[in-house]
KOLDREN-574928 format. One record per atom (N, C-alpha, C): residue in one letter; x, y, z. Coordinates in steps of 0.2 Angstrom, whole numbers, plus 2048, in hexadecimal, padded with zeros to 3 digits. Atoms other than C-alpha are relative to their C-alpha. Layout:
residues N
GUBA   code    c1    c2    c3
GUBA      a     X     Y     Z
...
//
This chain:
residues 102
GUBA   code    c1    c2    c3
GUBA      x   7FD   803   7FA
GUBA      x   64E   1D7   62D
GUBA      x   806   803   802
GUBA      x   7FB   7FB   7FE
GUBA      x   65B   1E0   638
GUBA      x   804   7FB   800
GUBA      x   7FD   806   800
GUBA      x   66C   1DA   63A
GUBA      x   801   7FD   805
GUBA      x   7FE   804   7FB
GUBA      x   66D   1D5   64B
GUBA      x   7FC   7F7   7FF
GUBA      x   805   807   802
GUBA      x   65D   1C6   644
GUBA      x   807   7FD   7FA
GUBA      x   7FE   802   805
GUBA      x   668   1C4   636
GUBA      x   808   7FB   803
GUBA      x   7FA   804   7FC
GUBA      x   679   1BF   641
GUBA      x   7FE   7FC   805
GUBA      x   804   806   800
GUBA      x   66D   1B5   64B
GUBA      x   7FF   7F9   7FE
GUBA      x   7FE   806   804
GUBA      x   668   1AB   63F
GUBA      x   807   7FC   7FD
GUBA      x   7FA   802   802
GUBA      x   679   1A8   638
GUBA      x   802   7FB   806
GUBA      x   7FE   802   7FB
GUBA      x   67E   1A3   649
GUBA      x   7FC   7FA   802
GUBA      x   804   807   800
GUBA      x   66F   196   64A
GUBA      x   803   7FC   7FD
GUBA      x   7FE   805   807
GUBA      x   672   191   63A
GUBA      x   804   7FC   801
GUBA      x   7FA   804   7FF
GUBA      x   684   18C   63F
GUBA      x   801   7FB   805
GUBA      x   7FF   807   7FA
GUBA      x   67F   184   650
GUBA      x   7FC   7FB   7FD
GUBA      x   806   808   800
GUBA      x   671   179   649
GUBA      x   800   7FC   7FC
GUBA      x   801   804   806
GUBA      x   671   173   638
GUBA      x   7FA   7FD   801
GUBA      x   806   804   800
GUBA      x   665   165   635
GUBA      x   800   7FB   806
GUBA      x   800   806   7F9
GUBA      x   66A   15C   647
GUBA      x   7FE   804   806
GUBA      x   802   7FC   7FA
GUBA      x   666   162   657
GUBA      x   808   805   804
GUBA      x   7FA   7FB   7FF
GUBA      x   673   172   65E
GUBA      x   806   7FB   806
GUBA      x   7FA   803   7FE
GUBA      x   67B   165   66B
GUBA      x   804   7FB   7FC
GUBA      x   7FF   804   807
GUBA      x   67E   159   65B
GUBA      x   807   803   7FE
GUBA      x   7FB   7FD   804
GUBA      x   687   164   652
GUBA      x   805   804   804
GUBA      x   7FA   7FF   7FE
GUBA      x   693   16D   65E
GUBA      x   804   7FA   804
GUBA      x   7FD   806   7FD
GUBA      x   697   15B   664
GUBA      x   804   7FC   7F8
GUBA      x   802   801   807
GUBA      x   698   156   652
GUBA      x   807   802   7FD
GUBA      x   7FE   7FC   803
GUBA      x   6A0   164   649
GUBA      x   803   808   805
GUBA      x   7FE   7FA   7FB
GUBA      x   6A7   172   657
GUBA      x   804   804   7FC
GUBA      x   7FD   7FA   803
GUBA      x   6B5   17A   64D
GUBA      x   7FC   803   7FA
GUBA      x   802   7FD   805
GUBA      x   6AC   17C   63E
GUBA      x   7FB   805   801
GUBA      x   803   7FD   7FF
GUBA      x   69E   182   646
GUBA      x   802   807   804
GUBA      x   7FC   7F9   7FB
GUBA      x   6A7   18F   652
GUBA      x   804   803   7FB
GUBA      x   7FE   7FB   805
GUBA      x   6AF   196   642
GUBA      x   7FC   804   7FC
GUBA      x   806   7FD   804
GUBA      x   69F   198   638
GUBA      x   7FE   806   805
GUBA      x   804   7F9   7FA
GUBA      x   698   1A2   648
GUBA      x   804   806   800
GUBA      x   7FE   7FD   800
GUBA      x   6A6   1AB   64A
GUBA      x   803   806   7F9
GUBA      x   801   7FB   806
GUBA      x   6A7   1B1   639
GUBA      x   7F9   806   7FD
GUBA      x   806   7FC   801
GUBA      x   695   1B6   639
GUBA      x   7FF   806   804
GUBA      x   7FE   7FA   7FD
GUBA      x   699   1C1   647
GUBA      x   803   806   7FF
GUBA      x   7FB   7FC   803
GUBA      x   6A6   1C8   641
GUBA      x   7FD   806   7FA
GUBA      x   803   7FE   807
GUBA      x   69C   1CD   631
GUBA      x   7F9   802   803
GUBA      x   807   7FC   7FA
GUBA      x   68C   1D5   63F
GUBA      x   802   805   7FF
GUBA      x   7FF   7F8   802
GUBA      x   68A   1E8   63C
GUBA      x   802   803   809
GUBA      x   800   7FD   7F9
GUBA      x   690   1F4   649
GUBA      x   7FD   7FF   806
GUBA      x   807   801   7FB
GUBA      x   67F   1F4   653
GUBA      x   801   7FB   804
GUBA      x   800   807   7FF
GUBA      x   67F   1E2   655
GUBA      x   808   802   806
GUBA      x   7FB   800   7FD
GUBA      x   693   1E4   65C
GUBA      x   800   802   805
GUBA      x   7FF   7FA   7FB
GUBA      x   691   1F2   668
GUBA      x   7F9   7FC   803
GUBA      x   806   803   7F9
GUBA      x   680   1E9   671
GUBA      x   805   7FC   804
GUBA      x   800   806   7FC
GUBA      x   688   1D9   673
GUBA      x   808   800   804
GUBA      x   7FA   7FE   7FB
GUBA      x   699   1E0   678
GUBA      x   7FD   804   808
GUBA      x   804   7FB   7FC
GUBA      x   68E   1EA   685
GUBA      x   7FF   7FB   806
GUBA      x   806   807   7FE
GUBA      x   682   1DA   689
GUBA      x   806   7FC   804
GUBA      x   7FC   803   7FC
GUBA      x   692   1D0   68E
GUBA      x   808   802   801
GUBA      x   7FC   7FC   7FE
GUBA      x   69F   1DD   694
GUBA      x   808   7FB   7FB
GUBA      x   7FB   804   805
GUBA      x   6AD   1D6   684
GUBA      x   800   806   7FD
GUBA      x   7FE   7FC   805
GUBA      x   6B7   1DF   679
GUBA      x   7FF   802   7F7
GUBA      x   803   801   806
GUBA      x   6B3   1E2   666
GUBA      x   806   7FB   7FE
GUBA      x   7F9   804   802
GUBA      x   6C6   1D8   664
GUBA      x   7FE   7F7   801
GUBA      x   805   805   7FF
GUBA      x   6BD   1CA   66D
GUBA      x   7FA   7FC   7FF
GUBA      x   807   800   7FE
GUBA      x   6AC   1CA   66A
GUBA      x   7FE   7F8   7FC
GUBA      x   801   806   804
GUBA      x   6AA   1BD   65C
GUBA      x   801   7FA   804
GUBA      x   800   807   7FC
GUBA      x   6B2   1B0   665
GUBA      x   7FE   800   805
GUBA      x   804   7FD   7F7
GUBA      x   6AB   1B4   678
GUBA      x   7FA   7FE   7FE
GUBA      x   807   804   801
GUBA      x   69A   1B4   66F
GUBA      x   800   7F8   7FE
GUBA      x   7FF   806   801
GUBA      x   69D   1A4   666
GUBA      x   7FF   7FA   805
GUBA      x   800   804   7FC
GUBA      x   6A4   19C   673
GUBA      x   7FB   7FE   806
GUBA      x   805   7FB   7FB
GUBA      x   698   1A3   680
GUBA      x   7F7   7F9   800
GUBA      x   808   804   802
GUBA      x   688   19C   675
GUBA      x   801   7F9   7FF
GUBA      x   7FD   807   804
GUBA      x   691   18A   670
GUBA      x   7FE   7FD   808
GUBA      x   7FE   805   7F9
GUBA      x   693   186   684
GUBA      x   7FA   802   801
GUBA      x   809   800   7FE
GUBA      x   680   18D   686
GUBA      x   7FC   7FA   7FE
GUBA      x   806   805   802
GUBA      x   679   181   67B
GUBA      x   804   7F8   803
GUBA      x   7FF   806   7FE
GUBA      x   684   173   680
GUBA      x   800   7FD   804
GUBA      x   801   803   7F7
GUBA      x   682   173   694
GUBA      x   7F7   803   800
GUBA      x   807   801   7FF
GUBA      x   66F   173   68F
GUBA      x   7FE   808   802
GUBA      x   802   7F9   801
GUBA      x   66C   187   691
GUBA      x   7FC   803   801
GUBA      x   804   7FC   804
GUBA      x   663   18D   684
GUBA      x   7FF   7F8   7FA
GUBA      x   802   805   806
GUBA      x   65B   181   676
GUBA      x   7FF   803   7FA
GUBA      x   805   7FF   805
GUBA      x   655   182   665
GUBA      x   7FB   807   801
GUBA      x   806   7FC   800
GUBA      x   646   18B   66A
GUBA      x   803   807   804
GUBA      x   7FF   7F7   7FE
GUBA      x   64F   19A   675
GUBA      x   804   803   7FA
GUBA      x   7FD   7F9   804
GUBA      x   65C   19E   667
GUBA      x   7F9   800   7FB
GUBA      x   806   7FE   804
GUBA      x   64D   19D   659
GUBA      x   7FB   806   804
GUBA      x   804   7FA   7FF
GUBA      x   644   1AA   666
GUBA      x   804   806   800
GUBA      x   7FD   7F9   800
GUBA      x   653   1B5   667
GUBA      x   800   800   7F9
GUBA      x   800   7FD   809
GUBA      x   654   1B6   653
GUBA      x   7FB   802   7FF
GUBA      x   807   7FC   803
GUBA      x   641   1B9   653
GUBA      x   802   807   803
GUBA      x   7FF   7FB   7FC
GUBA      x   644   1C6   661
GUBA      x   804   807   800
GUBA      x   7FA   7FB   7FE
GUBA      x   656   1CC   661
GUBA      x   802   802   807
GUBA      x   800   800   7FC
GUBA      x   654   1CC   672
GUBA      x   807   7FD   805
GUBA      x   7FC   803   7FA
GUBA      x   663   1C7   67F
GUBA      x   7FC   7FF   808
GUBA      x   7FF   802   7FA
GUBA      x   658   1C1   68D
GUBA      x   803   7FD   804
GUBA      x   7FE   803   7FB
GUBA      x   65B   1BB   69F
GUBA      x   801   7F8   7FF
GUBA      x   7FE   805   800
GUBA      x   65C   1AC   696
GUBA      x   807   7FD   7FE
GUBA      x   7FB   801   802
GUBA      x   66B   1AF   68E
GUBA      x   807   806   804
GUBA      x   7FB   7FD   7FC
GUBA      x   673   1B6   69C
GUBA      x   807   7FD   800
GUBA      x   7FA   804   7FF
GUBA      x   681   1A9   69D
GUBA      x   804   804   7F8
GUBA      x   7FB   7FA   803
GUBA      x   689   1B6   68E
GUBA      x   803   803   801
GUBA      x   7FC   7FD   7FD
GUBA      x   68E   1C0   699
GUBA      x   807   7FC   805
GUBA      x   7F9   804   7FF
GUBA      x   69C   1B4   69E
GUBA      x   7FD   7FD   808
//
């Protein structure tokens, strides 16, 4: 498994638990916005430089920008469940996940 799937997952992991991903950042938000952004932080190069790329941020911010970024996707209805489990299969940043780019 590469690490971009692997910081994905992390970053499911952190939004969803066993409730649904608006649940839990309504729920638990700082906790969850930490776990994410620790998981970010801890993504290999590769992964940094895409998603710095993908949403024109700096490596200084990237963690939290992404975090942020994907917390307000799933919570103004977005992206679901089923797209982030398609980007962990994928790895892909589609047009779906345009709202990344700020």
């Amino acid at each position: 498994m590469n690490s971009k799937s692997l910081i994905l997952i992390a970053v499911s992991a952190t939004l969803c638990g066993c409730s649904t991903l608006q649940d839990d950042l309504k729920n638990k938000p700082e906790r969850m916005m930490a776990s994410c952004v620790r998981q970010v932080e801890a993504a290999n190069a590769k992964f940094k430089e895409h998603a710095m790329t993908y949403m024109g941020v700096r490596r200084e911010g990237l963690a939290k920008v992404f975090c942020e970024r994907l917390a307000a996707g799933v919570a103004d209805g977005r992206i679901t469940q089923y797209d982030v489990n398609e980007l962990i299969r994928t790895g892909q940043l589609t047009s779906k996940f345009a709202f990344l780019k700020g």
